[in-house]
N, C-alpha and C positions, 0 to 999 in steps of 0.2 A: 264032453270034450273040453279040455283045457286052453286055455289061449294061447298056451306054447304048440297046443296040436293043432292049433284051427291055423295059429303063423305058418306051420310046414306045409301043410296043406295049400296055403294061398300061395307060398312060394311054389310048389311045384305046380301050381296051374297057372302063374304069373307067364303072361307072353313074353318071349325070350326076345331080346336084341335081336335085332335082325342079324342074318346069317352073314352075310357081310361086312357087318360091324364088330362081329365077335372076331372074323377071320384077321380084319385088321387093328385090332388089340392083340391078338396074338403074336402077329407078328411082329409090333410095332414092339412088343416085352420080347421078342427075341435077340438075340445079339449078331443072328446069322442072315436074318431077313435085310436085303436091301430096300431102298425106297425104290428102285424098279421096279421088285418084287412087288411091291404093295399096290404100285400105279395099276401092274400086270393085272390081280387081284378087282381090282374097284371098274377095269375098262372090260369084264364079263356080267357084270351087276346092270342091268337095263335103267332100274329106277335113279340110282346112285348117278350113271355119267349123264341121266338125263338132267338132274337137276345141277349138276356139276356145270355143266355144258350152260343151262339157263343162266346160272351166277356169272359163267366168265363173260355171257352178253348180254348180260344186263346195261345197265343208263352208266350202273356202276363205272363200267371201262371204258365206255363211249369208243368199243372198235369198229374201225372200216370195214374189215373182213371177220364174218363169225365164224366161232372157236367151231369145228366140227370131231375131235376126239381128245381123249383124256391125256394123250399126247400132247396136243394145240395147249390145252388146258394147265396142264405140270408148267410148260415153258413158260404159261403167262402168271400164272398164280405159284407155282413153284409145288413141289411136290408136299413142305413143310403142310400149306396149307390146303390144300389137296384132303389130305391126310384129316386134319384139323375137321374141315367141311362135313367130310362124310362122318366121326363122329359125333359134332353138335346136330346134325340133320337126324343121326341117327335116336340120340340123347334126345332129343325135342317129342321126338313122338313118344318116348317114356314120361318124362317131368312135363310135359306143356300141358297141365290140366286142372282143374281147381285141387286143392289137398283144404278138406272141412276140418279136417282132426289138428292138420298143424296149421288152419289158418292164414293159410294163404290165396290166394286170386291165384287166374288162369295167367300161366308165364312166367310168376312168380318164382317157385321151385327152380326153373330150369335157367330163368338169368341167373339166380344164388349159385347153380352147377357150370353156369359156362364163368361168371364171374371168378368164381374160385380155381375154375381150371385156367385162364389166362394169368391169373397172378399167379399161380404155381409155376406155371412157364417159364413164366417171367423173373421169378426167384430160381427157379431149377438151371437157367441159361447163367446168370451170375455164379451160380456156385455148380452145379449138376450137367453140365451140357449136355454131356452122352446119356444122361438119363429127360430128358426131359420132355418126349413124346408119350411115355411111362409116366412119369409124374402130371402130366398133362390129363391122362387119361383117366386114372386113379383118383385124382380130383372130381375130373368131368362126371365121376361114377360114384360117388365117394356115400350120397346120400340114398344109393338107389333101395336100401332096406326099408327106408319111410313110403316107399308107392305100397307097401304090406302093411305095416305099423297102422298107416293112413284111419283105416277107420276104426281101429283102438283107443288111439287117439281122441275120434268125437264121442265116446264114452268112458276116457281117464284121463282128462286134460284139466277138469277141477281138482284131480284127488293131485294129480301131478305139479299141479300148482301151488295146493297149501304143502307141499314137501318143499318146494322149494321157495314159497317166503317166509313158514316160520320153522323149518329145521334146518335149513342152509343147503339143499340140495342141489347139485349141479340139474341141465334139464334130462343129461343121460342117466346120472345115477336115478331119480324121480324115476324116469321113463322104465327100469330097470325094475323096481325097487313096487310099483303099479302093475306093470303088466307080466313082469317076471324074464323078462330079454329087452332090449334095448337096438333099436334102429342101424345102430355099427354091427352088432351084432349080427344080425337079421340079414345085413347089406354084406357081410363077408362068406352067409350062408349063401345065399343067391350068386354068389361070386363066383363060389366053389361048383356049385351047381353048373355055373353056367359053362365052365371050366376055364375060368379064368387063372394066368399064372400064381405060385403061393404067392408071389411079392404083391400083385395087384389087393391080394385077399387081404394081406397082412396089413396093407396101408388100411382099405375101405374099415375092417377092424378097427385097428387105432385110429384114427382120422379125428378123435377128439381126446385119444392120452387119456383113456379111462385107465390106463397099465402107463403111467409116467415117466419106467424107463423104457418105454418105446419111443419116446422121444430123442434117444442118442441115436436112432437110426436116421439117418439123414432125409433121405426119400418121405417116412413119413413125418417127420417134421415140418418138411417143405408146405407137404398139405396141408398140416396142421396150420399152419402159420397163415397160408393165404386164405384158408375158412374165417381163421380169425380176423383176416383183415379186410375180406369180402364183408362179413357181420358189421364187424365194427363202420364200414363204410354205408349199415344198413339197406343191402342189399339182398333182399330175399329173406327178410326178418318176420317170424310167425309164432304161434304161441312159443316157443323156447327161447326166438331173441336172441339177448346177450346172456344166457340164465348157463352160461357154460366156464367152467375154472380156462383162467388166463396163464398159465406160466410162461412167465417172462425171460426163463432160464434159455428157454428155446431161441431165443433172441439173439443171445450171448452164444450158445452154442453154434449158430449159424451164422457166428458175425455180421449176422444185418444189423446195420446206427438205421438214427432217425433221419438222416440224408433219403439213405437207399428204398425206405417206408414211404417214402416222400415222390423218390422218382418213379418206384413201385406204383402208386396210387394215378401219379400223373398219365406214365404208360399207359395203365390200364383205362383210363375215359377213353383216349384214343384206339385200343385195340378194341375195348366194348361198341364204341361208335360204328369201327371199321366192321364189324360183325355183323350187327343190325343192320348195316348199307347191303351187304354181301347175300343175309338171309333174308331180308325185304321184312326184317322185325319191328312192328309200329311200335 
């Protein structure tokens, strides 16, 4: 069996997202769904409003009277975040685990996926608004090919590495190039699987610009840009690092200066902080 068979194979026996994480990605990528709709959706979920319900009373809020439905809960946390919660809760029991192949500690993986999806936010709301619970999510989702790759990895991580310090390999083309598919790859197959919308599949795909002019797409740019700037802030850095091509073009296309990099990074301590207060993340 081939490693391209043994990857299909682990994908379709990978545990799916939970069902109501899948439901609200869907609709969250729909144009027709309201956030009513989605509160509607998340206040049938037992496990969801229970721990929805523990976040709004927690120490966090310090309320007089506890929150008793996802109602109570939209008004005090607002529906945006509502929304947000139940994907990182959901994303956490996928990423929150050691990964031996890319080198990373337990928690590690999944701060890199919530990191990169708050800076995407955060870049999607300056330029994207109406897209930016989509690019939120797409981000949030962006690496989930590597929970497959993961133990290829702990047996092609030496050969992947002399490509890319004496032939100049990017860490995807390496990753590519050793095992015969590559992690975006992998991550937009499980996507389709999972039935996620194309745009969701299209970003998790490109999400490193291995195809450069998928770069004028805005959306995946967005992402592109805040993996880059989640990395560069060394966040959730494992054997690939920074071992990945920068275009700077994207920069210029998206009219983000060094100002808005600037307030980009500061936002984000404060949104990361607010996060870990919320999900009780040591």
């Amino acid at each position: 069996m081939t490693a391209i068979q043994i990857l299909i194979k682990d994908i379709k026996n990978l545990r799916p997202m939970p069902v109501i994480a899948s439901q609200i990605i869907e609709m969250v990528d729909s144009s027709s769904a309201s956030m009513q709709d989605i509160a509607k959706v998340i206040q049938y979920d037992p496990a969801l409003t229970a721990t929805l319900l523990r976040t709004c009373n927690s120490a966090f809020f310090g309320l007089a009277n506890p929150v008793e439905s996802i109602r109570d809960a939209v008004s005090i946390l607002g529906i945006d975040q509502v929304v947000e919660l139940a994907l990182l809760n959901a994303s956490a029991q996928t990423f929150n685990r050691p990964w031996k192949g890319y080198k990373l500690h337990e928690g590690a993986m999944w701060r890199h996926a919530v990191s990169s999806a708050l800076i995407a936010k955060d870049i999607a709301r300056k330029i994207a608004p109406k897209s930016s619970h989509s690019i939120f999510t797409a981000a949030l989702l962006k690496d989930i090919g590597k929970t497959v790759m993961d133990k290829f990895l702990q047996i092609s991580s030496d050969k992947i590495q002399v490509l890319i310090d004496e032939s100049g390999y990017s860490f995807i083309e390496a990753e590519k190039k050793v095992i015969g598919t590559d992690h975006a790859e992998i991550g937009a197959m499980i996507a389709k699987i999972w039935k996620f919308s194309p745009k969701m599949v299209k970003i998790i795909r490109y999400h490193h610009l291995s195809d450069v002019t998928m770069g004028k797409e805005r959306d995946i740019a967005i992402v592109y840009l805040a993996d880059c700037i989640s990395m560069m802030m060394g966040l959730g850095l494992g054997v690939d690092g920074l071992a990945y091509r920068f275009h700077d073009s994207i920069i210029r296309d998206l009219s983000i200066t060094p100002d808005d990099i600037s307030e980009i990074i500061a936002d984000f301590t404060l949104n990361m902080q607010k996060v870990e207060a919320l999900l009780h993340v040591v």
